[in-house]
C-alpha positions as CSV (number, residue, x, y, z in Angstrom):
1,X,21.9,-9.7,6.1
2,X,22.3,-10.0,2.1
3,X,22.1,-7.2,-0.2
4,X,18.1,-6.8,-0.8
5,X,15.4,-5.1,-2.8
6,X,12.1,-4.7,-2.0
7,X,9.9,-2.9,-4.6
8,X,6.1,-2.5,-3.7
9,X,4.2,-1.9,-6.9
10,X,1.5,0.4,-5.6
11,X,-1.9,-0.8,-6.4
12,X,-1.0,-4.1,-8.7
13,X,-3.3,-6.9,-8.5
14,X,-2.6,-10.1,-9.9
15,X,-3.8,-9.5,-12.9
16,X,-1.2,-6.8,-14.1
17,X,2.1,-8.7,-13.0
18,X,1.9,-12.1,-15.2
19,X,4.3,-14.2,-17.4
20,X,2.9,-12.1,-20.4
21,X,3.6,-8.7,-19.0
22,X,6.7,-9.4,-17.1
23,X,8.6,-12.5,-19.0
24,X,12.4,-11.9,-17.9
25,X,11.2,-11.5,-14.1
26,X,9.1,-14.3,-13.9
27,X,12.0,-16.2,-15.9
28,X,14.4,-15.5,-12.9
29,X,12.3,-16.4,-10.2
30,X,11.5,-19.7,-11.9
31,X,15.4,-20.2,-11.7
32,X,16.3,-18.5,-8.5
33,X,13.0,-18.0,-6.4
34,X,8.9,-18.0,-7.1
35,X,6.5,-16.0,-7.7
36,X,3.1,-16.6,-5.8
37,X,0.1,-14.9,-4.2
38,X,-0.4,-13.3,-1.1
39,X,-2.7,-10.8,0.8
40,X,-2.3,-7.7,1.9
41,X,-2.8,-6.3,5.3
42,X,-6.7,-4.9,6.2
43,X,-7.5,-1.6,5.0
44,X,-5.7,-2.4,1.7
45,X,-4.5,1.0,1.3
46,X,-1.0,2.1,0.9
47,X,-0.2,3.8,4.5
48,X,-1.1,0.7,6.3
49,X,0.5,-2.0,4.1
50,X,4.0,-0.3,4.0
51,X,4.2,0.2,7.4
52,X,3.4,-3.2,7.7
53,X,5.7,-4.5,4.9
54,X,8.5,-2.4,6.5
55,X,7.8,-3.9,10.1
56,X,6.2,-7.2,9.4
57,X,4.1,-6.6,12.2
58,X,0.1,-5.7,11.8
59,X,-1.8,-2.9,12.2
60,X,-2.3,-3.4,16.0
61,X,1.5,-3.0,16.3
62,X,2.2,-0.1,13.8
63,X,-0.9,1.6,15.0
64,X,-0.9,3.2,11.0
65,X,-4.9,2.4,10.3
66,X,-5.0,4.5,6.9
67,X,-4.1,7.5,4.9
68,X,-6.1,9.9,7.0
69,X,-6.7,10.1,11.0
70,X,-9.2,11.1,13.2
71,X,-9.2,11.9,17.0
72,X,-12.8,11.9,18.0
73,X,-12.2,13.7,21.8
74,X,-11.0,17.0,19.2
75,X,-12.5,16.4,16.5
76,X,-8.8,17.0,14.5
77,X,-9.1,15.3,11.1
78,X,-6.2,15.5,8.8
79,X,-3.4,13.9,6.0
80,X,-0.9,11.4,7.4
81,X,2.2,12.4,5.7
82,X,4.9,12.9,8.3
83,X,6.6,11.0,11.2
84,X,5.2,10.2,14.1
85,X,2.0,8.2,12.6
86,X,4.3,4.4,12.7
87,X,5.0,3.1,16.3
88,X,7.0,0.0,15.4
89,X,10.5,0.2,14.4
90,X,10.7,-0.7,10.6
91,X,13.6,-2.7,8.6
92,X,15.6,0.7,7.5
93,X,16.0,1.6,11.0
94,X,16.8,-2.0,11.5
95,X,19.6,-2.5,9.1
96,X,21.0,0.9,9.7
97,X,21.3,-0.1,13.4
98,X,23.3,-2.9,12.5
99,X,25.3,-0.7,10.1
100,X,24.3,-1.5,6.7
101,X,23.4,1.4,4.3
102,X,19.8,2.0,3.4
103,X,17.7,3.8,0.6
104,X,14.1,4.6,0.5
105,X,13.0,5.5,-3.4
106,X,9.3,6.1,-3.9
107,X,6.9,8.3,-6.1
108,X,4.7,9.9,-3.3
109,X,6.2,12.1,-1.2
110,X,4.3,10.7,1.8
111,X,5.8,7.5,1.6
112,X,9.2,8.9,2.3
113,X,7.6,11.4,5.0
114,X,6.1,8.6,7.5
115,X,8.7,5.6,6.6
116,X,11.8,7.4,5.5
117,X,13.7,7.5,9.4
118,X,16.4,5.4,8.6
119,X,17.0,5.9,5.4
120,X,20.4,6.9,4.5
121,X,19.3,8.0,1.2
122,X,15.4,9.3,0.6
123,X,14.5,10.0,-2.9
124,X,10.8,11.1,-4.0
125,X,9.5,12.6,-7.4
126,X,7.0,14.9,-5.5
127,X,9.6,16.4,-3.2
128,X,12.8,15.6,-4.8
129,X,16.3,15.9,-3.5
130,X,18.3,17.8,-6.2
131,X,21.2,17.0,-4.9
132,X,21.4,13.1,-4.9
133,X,19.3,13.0,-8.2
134,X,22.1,14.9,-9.8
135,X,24.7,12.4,-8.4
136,X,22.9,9.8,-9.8
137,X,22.9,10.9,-13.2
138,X,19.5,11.6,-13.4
139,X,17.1,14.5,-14.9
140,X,14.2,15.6,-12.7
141,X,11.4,13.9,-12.1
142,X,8.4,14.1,-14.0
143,X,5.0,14.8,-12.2
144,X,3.4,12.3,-10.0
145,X,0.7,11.7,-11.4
146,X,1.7,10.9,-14.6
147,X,2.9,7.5,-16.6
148,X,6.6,8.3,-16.4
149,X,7.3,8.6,-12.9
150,X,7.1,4.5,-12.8
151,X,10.0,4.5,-14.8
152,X,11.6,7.4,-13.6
153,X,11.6,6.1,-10.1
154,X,12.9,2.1,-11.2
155,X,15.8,4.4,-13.2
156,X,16.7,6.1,-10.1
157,X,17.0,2.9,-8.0
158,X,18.9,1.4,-10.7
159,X,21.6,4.3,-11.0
160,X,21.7,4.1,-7.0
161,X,22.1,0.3,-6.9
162,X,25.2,0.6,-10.1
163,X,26.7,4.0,-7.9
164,X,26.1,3.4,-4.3
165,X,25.0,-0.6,-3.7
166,X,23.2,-0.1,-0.7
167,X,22.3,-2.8,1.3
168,X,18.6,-2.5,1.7
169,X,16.8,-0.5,-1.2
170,X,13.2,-0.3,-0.4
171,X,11.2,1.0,-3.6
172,X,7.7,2.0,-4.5
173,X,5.7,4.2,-7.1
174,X,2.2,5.8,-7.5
175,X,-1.0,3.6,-8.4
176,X,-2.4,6.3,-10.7
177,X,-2.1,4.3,-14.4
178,X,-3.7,1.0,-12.7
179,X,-6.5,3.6,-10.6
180,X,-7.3,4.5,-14.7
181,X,-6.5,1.4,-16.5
182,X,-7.2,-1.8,-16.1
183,X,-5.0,-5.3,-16.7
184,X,-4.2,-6.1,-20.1
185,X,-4.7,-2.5,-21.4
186,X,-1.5,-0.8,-23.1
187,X,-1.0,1.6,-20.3
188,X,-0.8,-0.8,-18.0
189,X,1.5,-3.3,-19.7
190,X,3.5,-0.1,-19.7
191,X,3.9,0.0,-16.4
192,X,4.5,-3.2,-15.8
193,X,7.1,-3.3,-18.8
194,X,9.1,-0.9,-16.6
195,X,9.5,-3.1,-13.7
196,X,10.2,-6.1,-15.8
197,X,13.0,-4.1,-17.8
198,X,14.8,-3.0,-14.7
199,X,14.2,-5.8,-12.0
200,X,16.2,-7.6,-15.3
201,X,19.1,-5.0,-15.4
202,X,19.2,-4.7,-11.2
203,X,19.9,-8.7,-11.0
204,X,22.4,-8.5,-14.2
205,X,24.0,-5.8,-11.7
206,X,23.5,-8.0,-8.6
207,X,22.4,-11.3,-9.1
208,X,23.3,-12.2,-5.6
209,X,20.7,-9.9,-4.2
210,X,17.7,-10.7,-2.8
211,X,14.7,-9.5,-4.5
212,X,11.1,-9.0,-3.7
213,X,8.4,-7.6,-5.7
214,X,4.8,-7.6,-4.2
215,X,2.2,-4.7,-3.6
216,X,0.7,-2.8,-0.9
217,X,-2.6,-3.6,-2.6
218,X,-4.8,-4.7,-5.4
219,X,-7.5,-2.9,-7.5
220,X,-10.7,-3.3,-8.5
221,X,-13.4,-1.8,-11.0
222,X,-16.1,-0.2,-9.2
223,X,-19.7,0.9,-10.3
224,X,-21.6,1.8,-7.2
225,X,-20.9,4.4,-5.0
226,X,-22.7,5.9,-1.9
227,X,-22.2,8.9,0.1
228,X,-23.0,7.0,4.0
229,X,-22.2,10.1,6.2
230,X,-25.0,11.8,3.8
231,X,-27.2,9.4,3.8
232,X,-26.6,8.9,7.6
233,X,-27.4,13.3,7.8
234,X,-30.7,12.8,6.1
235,X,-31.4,10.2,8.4
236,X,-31.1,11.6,11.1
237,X,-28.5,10.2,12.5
238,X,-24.9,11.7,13.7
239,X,-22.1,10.4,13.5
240,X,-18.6,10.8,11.8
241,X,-17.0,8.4,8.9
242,X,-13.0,8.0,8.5
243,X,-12.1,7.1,5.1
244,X,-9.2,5.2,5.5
245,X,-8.2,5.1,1.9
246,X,-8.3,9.4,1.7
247,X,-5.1,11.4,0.5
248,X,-4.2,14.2,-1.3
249,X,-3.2,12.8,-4.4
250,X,-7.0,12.9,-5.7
251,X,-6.7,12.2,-9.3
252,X,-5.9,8.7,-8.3
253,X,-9.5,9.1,-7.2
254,X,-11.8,11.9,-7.7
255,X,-14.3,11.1,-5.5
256,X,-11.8,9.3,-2.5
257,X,-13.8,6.5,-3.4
258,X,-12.8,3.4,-0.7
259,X,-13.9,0.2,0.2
260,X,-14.3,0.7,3.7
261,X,-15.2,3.1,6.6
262,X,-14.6,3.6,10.2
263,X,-17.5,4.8,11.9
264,X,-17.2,7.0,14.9
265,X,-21.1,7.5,16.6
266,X,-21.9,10.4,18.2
267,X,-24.8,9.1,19.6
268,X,-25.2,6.2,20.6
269,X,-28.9,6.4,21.1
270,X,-29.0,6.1,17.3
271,X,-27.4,2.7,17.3
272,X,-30.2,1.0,16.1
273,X,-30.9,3.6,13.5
274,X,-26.8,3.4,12.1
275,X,-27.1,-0.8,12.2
276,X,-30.5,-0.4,10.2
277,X,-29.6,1.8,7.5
278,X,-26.1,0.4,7.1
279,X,-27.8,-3.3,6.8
280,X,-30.1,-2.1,4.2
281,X,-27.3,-0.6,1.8
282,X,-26.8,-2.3,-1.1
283,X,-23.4,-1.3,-1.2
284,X,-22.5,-2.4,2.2
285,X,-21.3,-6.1,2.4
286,X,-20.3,-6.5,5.6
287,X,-20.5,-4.9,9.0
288,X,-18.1,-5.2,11.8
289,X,-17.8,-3.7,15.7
290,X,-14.7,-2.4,16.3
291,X,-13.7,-5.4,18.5
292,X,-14.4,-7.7,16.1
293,X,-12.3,-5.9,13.1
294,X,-9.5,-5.7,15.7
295,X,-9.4,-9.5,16.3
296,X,-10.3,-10.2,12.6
297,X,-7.9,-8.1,11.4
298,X,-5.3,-6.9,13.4
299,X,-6.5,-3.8,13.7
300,X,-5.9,-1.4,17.1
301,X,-9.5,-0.9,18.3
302,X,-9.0,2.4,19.3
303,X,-8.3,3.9,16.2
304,X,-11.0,2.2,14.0
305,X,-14.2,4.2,15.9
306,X,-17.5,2.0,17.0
307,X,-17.9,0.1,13.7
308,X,-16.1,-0.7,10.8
309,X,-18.1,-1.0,7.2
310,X,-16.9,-2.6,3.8
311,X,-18.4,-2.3,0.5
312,X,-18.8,-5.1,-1.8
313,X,-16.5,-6.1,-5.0
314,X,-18.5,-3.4,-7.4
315,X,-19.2,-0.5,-4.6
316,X,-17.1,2.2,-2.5
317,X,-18.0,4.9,0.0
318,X,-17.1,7.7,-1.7
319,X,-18.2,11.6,-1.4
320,X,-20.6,12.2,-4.1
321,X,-23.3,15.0,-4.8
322,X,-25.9,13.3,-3.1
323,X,-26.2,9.7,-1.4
324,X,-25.2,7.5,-4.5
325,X,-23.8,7.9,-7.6
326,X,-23.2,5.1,-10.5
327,X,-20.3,5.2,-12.4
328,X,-17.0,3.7,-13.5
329,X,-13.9,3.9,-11.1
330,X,-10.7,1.8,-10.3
331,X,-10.1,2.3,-6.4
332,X,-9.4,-0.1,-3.4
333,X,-9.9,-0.3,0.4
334,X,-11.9,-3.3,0.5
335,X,-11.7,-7.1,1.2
336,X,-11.6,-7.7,-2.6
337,X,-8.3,-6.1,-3.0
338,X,-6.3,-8.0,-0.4
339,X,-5.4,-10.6,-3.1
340,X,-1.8,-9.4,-4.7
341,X,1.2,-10.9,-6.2
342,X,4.8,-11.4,-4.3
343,X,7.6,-12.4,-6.4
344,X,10.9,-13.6,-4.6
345,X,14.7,-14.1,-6.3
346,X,17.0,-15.4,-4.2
347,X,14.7,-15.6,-1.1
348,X,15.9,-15.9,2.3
349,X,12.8,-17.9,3.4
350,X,10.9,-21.0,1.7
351,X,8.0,-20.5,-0.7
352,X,5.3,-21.3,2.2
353,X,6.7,-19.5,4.7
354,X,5.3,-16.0,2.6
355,X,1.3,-15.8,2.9
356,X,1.1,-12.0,3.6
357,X,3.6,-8.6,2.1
358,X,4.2,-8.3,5.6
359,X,6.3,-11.7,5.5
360,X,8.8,-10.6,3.3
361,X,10.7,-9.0,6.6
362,X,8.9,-11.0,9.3
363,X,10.3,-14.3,8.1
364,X,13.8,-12.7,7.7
365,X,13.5,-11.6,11.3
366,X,12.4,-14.9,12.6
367,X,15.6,-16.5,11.1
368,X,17.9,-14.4,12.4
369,X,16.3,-15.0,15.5
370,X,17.0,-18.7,14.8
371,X,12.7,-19.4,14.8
372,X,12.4,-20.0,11.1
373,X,12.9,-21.9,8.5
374,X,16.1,-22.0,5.9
């Protein structure tokens, strides 16, 4: 097991990470690696694609189908932001089995709740650990949601790499500038400045170390949005919609605006009635049984209710005053934001052998396990 980096840029499509915005990283993995894309894992939300980057398994495996969870027999609805939610073993409790030191650095706090079991060292900049940000040199964090705490968090994983070296440092920030600003803008060539600036200074450190930089999902502009559970109410019909994309940190998006929903029916008499009216949205592109999004997607069938609904490129679900509202938003969730970028230095695998963020530790495993390819 080599020294290695992963850092998931939350929310970065394509678009933001290119030769232009990031020259020096792009420069290194022309020398030592390449830099490709790949798709993310189905809902392309954050909960679901790290657990699935830090297991390489799927959904049906992690059993982690979203931000936000929903047990129908109860009705208890609620946040995932603490252990318990992932059910496969992930790569820090891998490594640190094997007795290599880990670190898990990230910019939401829930990150660090549901993944951080294994981590030697857990850093966040919503909950932060005084202690080992002081031993790292470091001021506090600024807030969350704001454009420092990119920066702030690449600094910290920086100062830890230079102090500590640990083996596996798995980082990741906060999608708010890309949820507000779109590729090519100044914010975001920011953002992206950050990650260019120190992915440069880490392999200067380290240039042995294996380094991958991919996302947990893309983003998209979105002017349509309907409000289905309301339009489901004044139709008569009842049933219950998960959001899988919902969280706390709502200035990311105001609305929890997502590109697809879980449908739980509470009567199935109304079947028909559900299967008419989603059909005749605009807004809905595409509509799934749960079996069939299970086998589609790798999804566990028991978590994702009766039917699964995804909006086109240009629409989300969202809960608006009323059943639609058109406006501008940046949000994800969909089909349309599976497309993201994974940059390799010093990979352990070959190029092909990466199609999905979940390969970054899946091929790893399947060489040590003498099934893949060097």
């Amino acid at each position: 097991m080599e020294k290695t980096m992963i850092l998931v840029i939350d929310g970065c499509a394509p678009q933001y990470l290119t030769e232009e915005t990031a020259p020096d990283v792009f420069r290194i993995a022309g020398e030592r690696g390449f830099a490709k894309e790949v798709e993310s894992e189905i809902p392309s939300v954050t909960n679901v694609n790290h657990a699935c980057i830090l297991s390489g398994l799927l959904p049906r495996d992690t059993k982690v189908v979203g931000n936000y969870y929903y047990v129908p027999e109860t009705g208890e609805e609620g946040f995932i932001e603490e252990r318990g939610f992932m059910k496969a073993e992930t790569m820090l409790q891998a490594w640190k089995k094997r007795g290599k030191t880990t670190a898990l650095f990230t910019v939401k706090g829930k990150v660090l709740g549901v993944y951080g079991e294994g981590a030697d060292m857990g850093l966040s900049v919503q909950e932060p650990n005084e202690e080992l940000v002081k031993a790292l040199g470091m001021d506090m964090p600024p807030a969350v949601n704001s454009h420092e705490s990119t920066e702030w968090i690449l600094k910290a994983a920086f100062e830890c790499i230079k102090k500590y070296s640990p083996d596996l440092m798995y980082c990741t920030n906060n999608d708010f500038v890309f949820h507000h600003y779109g590729p090519g803008t100044a914010e975001a060539k920011r953002q992206i400045s950050f990650v260019n600036d120190y992915v440069k200074k880490i392999h200067e450190l380290e240039p042995d170390r294996r380094i991958y930089i991919t996302a947990d999902h893309g983003m998209n502009e979105k002017n349509n949005l309907v409000n289905f559970p309301k339009a489901a109410e004044n139709a008569g019909i009842d049933l219950f919609c998960l959001p899988p994309l919902k969280d706390r940190y709502i200035e990311n998006h105001i609305y929890q605006e997502g590109g697809i929903l879980y449908v739980f029916l509470k009567d199935e008499s109304k079947e028909k009635e559900f299967l008419d009216l989603a059909g005749s949205a605009p807004e809905v592109e595409k509509i799934m049984t749960a079996a069939e999004a299970a086998a589609e997607y790798g999804l566990p069938e028991e978590s994702i209710g009766d039917y699964v609904l995804f909006a086109g490129k240009d629409s989300a679900f969202g809960e608006v005053e009323g059943e639609r509202l058109e406006t501008s938003v940046r949000t994800h969730g969909s089909l349309h934001e599976r497309r993201i970028p994974l940059i390799a230095i010093n990979p352990e695998g070959k190029e092909e052998d990466y199609m999905y963020n979940k390969d970054i530790w899946a091929v790893s495993r399947k060489i040590a396990e003498g099934d893949g390819r060097k």
